[in-house]
ZATI-188564 format. One record per atom (N, C-alpha, C, O, CB): residue in one letter; atom name; residue number from 1; x, y, z. Coordinates in Angstrom, 2 decimals. Glycine has a CB too. Layout:
+------+------+------+---------+---------+---------+
| doza | fivo | guba |    east |   north |      up |
+------+------+------+---------+---------+---------+
|    A |   CA |  NUM |       X |       Y |       Z |
...
+------+------+------+---------+---------+---------+
# end
This chain:
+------+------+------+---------+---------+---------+
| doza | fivo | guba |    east |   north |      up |
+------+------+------+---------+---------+---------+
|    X |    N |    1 |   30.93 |   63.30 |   15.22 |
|    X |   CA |    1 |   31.59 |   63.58 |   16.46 |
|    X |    C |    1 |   32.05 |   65.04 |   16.44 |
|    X |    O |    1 |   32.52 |   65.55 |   15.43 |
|    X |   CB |    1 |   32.76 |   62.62 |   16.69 |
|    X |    N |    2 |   31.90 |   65.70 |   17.63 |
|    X |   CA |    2 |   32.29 |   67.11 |   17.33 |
|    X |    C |    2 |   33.55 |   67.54 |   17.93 |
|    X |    O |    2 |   34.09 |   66.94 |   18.86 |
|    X |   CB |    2 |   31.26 |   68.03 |   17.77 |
|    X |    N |    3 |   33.92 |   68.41 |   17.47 |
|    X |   CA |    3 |   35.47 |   68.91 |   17.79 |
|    X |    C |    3 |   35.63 |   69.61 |   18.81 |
|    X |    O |    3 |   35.15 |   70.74 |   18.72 |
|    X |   CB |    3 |   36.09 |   69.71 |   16.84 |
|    X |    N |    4 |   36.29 |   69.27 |   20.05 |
|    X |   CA |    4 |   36.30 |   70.05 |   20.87 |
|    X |    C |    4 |   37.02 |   71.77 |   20.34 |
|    X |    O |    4 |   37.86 |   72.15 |   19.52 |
|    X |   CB |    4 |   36.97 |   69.22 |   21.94 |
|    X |    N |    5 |   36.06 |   72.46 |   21.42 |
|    X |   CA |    5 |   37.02 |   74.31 |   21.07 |
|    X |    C |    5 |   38.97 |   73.64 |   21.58 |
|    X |    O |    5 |   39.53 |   72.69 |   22.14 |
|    X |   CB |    5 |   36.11 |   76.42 |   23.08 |
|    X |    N |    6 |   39.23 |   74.74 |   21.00 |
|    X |   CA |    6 |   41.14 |   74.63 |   21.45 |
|    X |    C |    6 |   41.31 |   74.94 |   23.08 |
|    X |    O |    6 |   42.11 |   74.24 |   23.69 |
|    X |   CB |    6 |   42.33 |   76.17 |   20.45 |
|    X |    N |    7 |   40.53 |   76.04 |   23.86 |
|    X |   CA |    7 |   40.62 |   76.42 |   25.02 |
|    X |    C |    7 |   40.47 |   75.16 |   25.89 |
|    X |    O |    7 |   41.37 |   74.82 |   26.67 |
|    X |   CB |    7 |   39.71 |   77.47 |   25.25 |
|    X |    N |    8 |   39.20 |   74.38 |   25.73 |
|    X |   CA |    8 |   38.69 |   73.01 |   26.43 |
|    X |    C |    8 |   39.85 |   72.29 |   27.04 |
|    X |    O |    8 |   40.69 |   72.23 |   26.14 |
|    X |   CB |    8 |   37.98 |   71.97 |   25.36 |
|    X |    N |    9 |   40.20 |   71.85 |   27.84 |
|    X |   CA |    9 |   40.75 |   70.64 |   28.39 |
|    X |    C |    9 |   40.49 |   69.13 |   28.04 |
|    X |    O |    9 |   39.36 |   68.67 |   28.22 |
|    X |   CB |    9 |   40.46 |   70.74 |   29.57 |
|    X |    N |   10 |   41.50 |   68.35 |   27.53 |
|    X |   CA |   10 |   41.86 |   67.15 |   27.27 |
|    X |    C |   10 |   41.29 |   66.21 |   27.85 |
|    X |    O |   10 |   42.00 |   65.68 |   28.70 |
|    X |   CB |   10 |   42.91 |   67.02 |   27.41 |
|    X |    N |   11 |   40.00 |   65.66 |   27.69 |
|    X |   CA |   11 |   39.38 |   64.65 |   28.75 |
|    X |    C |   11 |   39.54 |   63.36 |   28.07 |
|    X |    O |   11 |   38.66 |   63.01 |   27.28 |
|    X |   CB |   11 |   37.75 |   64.92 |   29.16 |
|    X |    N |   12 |   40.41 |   62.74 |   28.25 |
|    X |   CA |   12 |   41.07 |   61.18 |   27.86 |
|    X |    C |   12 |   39.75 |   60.17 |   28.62 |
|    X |    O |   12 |   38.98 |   59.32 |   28.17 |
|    X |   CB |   12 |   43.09 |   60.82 |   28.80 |
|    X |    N |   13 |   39.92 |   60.67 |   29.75 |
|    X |   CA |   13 |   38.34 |   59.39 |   30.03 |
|    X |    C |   13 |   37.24 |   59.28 |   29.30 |
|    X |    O |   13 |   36.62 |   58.22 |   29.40 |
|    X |   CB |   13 |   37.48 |   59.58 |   31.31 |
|    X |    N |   14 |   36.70 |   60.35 |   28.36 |
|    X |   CA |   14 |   35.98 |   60.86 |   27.51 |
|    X |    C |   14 |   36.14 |   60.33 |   25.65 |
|    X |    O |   14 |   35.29 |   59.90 |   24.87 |
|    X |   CB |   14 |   36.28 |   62.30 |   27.86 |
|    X |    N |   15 |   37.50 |   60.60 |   25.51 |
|    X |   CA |   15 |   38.26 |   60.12 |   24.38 |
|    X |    C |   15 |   38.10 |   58.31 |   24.40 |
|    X |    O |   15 |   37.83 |   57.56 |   23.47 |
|    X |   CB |   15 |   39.98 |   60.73 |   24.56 |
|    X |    N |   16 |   38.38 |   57.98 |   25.86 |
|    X |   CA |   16 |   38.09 |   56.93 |   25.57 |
|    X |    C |   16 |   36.22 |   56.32 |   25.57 |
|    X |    O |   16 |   35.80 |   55.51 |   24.75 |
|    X |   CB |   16 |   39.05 |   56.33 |   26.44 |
|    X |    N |   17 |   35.72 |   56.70 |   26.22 |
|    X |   CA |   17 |   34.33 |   56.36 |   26.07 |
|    X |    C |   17 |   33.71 |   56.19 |   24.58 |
|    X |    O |   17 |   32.99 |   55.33 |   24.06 |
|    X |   CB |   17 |   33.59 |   57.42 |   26.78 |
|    X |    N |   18 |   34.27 |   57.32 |   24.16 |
|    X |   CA |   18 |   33.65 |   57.74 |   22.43 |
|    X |    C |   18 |   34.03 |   56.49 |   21.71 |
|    X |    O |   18 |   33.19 |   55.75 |   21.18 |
|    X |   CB |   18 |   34.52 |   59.29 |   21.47 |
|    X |    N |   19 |   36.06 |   56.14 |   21.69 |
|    X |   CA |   19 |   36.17 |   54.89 |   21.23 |
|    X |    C |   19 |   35.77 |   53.88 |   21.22 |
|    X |    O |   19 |   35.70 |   53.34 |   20.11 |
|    X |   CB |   19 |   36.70 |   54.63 |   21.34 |
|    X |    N |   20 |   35.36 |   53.18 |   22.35 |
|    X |   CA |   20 |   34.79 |   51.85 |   23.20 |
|    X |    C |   20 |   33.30 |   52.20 |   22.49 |
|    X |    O |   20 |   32.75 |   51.36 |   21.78 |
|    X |   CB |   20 |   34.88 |   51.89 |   25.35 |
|    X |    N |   21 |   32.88 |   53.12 |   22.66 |
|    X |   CA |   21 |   31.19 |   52.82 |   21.75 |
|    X |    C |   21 |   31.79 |   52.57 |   19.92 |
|    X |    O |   21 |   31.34 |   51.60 |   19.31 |
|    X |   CB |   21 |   29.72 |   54.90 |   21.88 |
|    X |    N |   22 |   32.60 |   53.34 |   19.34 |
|    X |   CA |   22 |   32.52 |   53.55 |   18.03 |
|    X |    C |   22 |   32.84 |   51.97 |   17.79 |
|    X |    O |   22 |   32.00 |   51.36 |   17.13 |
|    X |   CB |   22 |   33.53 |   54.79 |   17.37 |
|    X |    N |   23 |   34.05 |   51.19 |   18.31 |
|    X |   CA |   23 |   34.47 |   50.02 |   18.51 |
|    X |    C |   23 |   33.44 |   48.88 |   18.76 |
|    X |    O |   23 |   33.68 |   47.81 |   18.19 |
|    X |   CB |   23 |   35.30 |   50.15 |   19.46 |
|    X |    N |   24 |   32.51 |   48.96 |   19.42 |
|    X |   CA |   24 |   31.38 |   48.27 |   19.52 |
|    X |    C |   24 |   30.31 |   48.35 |   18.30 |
|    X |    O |   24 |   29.93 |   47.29 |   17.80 |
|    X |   CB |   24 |   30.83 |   48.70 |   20.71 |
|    X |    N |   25 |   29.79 |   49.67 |   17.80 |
|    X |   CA |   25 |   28.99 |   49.77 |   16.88 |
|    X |    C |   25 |   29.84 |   48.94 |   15.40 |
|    X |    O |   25 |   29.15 |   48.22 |   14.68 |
|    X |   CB |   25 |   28.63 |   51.42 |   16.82 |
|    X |    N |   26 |   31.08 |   49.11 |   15.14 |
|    X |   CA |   26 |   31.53 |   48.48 |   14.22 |
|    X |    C |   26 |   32.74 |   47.28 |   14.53 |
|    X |    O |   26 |   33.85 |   47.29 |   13.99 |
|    X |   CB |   26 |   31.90 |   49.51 |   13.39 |
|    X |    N |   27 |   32.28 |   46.24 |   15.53 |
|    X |   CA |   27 |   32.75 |   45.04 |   16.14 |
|    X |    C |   27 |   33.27 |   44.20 |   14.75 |
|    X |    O |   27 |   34.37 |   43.72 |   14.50 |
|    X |   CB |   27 |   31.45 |   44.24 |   17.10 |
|    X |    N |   28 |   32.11 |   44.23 |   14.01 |
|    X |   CA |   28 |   32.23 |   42.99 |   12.94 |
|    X |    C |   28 |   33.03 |   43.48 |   11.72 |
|    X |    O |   28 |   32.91 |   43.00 |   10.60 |
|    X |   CB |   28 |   30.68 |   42.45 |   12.37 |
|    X |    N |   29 |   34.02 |   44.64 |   12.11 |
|    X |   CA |   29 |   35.17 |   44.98 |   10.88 |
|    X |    C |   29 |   36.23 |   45.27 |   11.70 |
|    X |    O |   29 |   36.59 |   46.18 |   12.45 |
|    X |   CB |   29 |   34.89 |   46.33 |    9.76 |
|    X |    N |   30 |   36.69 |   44.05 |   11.25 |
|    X |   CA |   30 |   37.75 |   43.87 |   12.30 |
|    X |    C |   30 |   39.05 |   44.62 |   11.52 |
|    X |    O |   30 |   40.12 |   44.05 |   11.76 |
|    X |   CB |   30 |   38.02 |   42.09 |   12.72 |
|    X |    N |   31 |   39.15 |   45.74 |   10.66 |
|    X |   CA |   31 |   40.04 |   46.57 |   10.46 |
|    X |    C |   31 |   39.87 |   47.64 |   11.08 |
|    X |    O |   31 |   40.84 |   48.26 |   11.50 |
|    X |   CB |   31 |   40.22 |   46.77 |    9.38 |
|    X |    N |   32 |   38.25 |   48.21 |   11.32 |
|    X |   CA |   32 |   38.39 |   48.94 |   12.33 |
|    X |    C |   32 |   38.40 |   49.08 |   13.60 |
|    X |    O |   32 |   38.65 |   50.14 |   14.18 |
|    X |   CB |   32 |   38.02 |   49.38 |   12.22 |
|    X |    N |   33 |   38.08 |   47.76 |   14.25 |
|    X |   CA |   33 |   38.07 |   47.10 |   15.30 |
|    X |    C |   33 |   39.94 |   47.25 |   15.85 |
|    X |    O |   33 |   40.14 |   47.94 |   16.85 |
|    X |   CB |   33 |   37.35 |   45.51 |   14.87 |
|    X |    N |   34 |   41.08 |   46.62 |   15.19 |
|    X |   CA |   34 |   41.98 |   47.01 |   14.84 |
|    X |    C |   34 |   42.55 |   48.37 |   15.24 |
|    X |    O |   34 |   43.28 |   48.55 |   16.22 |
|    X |   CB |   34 |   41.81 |   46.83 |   13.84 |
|    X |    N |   35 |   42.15 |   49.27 |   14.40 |
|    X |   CA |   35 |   42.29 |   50.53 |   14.32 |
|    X |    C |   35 |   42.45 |   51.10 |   16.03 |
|    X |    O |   35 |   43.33 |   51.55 |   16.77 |
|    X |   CB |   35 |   40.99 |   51.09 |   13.42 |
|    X |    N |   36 |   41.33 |   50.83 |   16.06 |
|    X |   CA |   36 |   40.43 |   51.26 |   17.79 |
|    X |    C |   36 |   41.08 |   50.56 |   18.67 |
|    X |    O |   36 |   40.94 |   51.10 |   19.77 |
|    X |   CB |   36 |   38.64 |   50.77 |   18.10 |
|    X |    N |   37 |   41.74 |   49.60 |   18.75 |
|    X |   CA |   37 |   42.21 |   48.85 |   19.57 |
|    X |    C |   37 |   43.88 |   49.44 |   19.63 |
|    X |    O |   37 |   44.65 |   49.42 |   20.59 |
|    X |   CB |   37 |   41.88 |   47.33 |   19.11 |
|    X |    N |   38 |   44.11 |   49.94 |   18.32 |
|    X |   CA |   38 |   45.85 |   50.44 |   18.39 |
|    X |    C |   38 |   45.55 |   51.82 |   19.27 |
|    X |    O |   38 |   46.27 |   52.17 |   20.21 |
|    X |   CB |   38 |   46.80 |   50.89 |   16.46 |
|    X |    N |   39 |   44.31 |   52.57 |   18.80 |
|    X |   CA |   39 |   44.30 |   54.13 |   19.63 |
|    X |    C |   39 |   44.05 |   53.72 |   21.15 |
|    X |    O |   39 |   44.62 |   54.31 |   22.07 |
|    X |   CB |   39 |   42.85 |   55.34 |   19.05 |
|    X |    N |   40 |   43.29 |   52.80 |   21.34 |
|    X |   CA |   40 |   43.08 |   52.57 |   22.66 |
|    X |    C |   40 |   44.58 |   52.17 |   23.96 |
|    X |    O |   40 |   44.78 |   52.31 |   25.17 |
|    X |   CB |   40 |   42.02 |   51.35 |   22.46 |
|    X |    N |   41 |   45.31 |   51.64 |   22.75 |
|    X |   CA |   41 |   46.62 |   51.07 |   23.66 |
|    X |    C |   41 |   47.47 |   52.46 |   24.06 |
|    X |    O |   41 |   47.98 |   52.96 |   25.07 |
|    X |   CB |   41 |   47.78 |   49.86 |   22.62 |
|    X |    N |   42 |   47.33 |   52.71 |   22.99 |
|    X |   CA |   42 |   48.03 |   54.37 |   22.47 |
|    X |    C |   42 |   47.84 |   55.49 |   23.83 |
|    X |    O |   42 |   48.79 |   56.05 |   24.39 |
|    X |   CB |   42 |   46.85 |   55.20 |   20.80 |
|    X |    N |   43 |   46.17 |   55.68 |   24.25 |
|    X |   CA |   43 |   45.82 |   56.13 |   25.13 |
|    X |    C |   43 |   45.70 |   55.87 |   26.32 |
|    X |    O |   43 |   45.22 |   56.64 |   27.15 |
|    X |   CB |   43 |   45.25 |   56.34 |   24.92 |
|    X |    N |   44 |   46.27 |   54.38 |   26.60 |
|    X |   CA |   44 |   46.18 |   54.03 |   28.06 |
|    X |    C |   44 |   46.93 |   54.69 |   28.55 |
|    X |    O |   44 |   46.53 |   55.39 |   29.47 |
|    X |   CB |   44 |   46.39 |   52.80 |   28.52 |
|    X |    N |   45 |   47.69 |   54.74 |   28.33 |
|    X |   CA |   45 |   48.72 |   55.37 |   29.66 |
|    X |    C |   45 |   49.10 |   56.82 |   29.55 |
|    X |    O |   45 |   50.01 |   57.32 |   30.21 |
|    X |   CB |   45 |   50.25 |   54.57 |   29.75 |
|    X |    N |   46 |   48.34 |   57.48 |   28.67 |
|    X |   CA |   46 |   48.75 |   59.16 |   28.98 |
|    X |    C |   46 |   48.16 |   59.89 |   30.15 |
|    X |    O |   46 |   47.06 |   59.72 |   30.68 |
|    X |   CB |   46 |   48.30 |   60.12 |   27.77 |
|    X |    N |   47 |   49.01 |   60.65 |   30.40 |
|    X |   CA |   47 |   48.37 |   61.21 |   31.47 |
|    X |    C |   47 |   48.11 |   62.95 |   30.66 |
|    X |    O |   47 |   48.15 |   63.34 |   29.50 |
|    X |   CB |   47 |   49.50 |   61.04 |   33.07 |
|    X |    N |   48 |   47.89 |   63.53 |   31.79 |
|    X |   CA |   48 |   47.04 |   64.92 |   31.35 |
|    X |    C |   48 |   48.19 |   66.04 |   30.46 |
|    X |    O |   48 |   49.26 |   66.40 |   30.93 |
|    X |   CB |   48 |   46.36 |   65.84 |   33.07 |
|    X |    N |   49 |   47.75 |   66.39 |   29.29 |
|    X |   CA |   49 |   48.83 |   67.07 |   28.23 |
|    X |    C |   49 |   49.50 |   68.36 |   29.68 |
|    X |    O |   49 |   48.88 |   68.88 |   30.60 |
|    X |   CB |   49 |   47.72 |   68.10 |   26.30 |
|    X |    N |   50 |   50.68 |   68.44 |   29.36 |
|    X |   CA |   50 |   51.70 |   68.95 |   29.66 |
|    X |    C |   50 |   51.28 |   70.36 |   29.51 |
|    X |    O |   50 |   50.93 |   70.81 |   30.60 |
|    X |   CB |   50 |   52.80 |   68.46 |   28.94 |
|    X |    N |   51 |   51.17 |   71.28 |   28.47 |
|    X |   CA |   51 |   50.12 |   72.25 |   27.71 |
|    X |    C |   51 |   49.33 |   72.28 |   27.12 |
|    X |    O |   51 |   48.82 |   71.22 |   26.74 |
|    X |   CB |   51 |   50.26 |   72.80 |   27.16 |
|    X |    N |   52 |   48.66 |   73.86 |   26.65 |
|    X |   CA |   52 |   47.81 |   73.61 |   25.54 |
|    X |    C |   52 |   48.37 |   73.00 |   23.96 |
|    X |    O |   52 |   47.85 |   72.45 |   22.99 |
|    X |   CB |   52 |   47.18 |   74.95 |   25.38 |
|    X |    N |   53 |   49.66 |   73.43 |   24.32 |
|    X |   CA |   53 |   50.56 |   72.69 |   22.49 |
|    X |    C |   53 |   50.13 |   71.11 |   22.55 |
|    X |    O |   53 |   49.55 |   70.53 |   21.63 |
|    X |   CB |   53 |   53.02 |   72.68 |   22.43 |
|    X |    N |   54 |   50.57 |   70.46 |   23.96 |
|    X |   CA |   54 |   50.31 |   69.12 |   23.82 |
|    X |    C |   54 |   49.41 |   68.41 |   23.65 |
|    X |    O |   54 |   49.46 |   67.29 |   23.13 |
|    X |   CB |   54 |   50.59 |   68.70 |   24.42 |
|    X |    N |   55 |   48.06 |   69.20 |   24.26 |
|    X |   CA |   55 |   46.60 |   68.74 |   24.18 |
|    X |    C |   55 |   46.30 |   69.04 |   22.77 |
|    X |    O |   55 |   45.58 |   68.27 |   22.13 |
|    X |   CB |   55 |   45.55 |   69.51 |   25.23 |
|    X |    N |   56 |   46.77 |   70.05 |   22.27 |
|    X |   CA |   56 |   46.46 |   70.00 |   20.76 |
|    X |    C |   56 |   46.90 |   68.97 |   19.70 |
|    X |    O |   56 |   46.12 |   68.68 |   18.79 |
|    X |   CB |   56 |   46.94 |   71.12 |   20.29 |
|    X |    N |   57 |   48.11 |   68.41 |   19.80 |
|    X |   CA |   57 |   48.67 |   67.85 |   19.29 |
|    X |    C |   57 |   48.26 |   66.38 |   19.71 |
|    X |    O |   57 |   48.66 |   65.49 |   18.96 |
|    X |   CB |   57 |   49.79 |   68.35 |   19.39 |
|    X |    N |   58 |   47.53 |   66.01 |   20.80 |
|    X |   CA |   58 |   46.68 |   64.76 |   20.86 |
|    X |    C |   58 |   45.14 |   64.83 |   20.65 |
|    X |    O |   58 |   44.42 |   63.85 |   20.86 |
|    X |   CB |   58 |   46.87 |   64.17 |   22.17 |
|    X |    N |   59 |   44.63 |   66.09 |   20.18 |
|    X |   CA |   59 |   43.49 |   66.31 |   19.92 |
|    X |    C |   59 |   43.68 |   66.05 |   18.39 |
|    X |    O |   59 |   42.74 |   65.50 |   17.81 |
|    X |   CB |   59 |   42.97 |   67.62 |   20.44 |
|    X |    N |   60 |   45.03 |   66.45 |   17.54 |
|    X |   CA |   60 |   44.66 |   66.23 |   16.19 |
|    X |    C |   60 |   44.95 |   64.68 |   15.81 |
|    X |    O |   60 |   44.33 |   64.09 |   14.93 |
|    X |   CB |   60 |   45.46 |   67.25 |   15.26 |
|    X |    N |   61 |   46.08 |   64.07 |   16.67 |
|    X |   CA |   61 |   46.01 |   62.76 |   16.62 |
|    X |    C |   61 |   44.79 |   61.77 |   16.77 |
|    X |    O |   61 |   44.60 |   60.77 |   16.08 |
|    X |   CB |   61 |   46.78 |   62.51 |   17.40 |
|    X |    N |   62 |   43.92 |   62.27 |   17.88 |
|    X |   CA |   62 |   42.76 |   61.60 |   17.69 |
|    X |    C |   62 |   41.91 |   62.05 |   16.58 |
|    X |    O |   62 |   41.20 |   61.15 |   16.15 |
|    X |   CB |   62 |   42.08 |   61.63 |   18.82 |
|    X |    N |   63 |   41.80 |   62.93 |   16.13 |
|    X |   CA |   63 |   41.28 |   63.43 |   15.02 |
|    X |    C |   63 |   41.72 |   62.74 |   13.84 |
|    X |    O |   63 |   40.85 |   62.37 |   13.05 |
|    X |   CB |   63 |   41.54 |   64.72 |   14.96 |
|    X |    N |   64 |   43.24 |   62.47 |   13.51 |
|    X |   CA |   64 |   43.82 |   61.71 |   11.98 |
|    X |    C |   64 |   42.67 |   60.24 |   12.31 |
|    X |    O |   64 |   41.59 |   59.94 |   11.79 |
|    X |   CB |   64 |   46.24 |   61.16 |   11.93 |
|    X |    N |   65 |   43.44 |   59.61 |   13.36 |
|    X |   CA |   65 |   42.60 |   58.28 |   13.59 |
|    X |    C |   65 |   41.34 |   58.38 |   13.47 |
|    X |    O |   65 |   41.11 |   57.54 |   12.60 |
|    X |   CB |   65 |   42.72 |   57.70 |   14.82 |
|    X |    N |   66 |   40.15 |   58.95 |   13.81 |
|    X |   CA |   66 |   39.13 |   59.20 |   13.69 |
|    X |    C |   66 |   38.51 |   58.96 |   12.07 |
|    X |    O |   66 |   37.71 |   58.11 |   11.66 |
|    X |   CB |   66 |   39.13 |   60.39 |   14.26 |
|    X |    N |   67 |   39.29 |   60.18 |   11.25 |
|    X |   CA |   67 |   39.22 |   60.49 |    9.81 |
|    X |    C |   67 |   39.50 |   59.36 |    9.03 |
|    X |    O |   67 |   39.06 |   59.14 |    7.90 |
|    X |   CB |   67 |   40.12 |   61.55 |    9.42 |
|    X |    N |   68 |   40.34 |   58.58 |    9.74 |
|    X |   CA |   68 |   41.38 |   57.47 |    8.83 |
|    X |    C |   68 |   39.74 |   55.89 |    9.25 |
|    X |    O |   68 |   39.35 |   55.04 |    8.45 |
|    X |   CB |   68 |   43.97 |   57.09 |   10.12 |
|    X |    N |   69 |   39.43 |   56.04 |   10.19 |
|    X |   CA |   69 |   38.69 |   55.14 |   10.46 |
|    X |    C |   69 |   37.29 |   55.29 |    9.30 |
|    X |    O |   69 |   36.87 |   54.42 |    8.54 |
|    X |   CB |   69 |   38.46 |   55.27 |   12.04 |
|    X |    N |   70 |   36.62 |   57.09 |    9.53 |
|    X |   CA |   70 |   35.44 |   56.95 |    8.86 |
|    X |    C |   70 |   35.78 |   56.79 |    7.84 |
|    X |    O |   70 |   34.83 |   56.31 |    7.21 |
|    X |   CB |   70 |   34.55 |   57.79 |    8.90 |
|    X |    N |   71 |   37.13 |   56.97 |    6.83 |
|    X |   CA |   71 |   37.31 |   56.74 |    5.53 |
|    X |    C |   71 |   37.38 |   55.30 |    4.83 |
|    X |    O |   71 |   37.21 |   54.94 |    3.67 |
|    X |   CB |   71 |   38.38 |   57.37 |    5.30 |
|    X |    N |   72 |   37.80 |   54.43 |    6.38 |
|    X |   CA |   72 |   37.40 |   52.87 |    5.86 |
|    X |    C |   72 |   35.70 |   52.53 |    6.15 |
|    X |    O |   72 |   35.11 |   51.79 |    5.37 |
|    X |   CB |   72 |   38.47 |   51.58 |    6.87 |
|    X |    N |   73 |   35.32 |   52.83 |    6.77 |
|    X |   CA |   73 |   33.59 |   52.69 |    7.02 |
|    X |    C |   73 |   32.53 |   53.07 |    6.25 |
|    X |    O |   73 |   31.38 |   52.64 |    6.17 |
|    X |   CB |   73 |   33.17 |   53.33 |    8.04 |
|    X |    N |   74 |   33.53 |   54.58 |    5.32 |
|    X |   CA |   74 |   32.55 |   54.71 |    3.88 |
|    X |    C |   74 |   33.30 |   53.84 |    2.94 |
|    X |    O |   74 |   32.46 |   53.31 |    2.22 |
|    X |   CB |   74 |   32.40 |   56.43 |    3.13 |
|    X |    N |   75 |   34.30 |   53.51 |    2.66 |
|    X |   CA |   75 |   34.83 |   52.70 |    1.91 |
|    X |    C |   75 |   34.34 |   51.46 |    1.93 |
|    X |    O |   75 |   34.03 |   50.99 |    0.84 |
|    X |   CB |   75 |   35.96 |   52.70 |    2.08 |
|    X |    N |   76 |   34.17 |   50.76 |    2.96 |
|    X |   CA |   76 |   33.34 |   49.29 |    3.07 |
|    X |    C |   76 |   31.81 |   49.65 |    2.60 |
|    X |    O |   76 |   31.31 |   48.81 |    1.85 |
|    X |   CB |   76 |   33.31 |   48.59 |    4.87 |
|    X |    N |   77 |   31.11 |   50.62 |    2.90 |
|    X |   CA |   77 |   29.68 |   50.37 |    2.99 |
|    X |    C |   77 |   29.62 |   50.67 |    1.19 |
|    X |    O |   77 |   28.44 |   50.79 |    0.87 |
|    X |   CB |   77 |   28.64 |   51.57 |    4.28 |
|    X |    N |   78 |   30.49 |   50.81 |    0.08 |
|    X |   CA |   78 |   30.59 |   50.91 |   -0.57 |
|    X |    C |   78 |   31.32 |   50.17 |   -1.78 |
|    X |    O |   78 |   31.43 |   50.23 |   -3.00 |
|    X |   CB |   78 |   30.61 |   51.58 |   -0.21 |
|    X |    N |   79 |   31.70 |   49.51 |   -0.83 |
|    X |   CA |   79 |   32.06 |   47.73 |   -1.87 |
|    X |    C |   79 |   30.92 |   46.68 |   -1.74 |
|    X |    O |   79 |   30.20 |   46.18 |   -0.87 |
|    X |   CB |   79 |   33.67 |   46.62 |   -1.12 |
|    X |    N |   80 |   31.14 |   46.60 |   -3.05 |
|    X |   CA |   80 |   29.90 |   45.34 |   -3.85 |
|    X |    C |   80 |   30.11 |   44.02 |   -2.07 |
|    X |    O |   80 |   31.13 |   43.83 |   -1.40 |
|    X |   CB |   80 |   31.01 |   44.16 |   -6.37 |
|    X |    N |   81 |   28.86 |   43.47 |   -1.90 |
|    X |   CA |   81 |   28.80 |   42.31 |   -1.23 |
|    X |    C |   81 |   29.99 |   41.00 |   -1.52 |
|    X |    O |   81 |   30.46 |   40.28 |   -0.65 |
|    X |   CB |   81 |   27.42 |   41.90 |   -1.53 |
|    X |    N |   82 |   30.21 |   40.96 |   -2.59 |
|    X |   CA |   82 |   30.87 |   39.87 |   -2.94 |
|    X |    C |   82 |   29.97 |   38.94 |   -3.51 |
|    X |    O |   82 |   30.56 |   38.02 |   -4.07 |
|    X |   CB |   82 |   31.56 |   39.35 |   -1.90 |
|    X |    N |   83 |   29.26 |   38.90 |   -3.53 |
|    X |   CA |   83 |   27.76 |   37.61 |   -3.52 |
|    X |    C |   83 |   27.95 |   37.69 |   -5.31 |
|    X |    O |   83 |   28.15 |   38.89 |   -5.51 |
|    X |   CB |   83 |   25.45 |   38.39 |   -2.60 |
|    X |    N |   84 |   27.98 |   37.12 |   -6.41 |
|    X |   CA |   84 |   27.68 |   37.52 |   -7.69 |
|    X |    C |   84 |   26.10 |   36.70 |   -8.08 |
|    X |    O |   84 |   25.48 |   35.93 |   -7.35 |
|    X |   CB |   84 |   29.06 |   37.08 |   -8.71 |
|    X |    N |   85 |   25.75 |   37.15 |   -9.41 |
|    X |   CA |   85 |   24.52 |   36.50 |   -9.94 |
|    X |    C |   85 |   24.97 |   35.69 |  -10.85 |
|    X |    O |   85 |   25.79 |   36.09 |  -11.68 |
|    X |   CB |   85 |   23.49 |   37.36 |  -10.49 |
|    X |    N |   86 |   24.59 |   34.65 |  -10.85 |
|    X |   CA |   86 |   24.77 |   33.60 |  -11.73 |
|    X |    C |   86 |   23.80 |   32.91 |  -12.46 |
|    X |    O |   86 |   24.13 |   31.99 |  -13.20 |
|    X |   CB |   86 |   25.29 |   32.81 |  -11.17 |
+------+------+------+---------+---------+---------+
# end
């Protein structure tokens, strides 16, 4: 996902689109399912940042969440199945 420039304007309808797909592609982990569902509540109701300080400061918030999500998605694709050989 790429980072918006700092100048850009805050497009929350956008922020949310990206979520609602990432949320779908990983439905069946329901920690990140979770995750996506707390940013999504998070973002309903903002309206357009106040300044550029504020848009920044919800650009890096979506950014922690973002980071915090792909770090469980490499973390899962990287635990053993569970299945053992016997």
């Amino acid at each position: 996902m790429k980072r918006p420039p700092k100048h850009e304007t805050l497009d929350l309808a956008e922020m949310r689109r990206e979520i609602t797909a990432l949320r779908s592609r990983h439905s069946e982990n329901l920690r990140i399912t979770y995750l996506l569902n707390r940013l999504l509540i998070k973002i309903a109701y903002l309206s357009e940042p106040e300044s550029a300080a504020h848009a920044e400061q919800r650009r890096e918030a979506f950014a922690r969440t973002m980071a915090e999500i792909e770090k469980r998605v490499t973390s899962n694709s990287r635990k053993p199945s569970g299945k053992t050989n016997k």
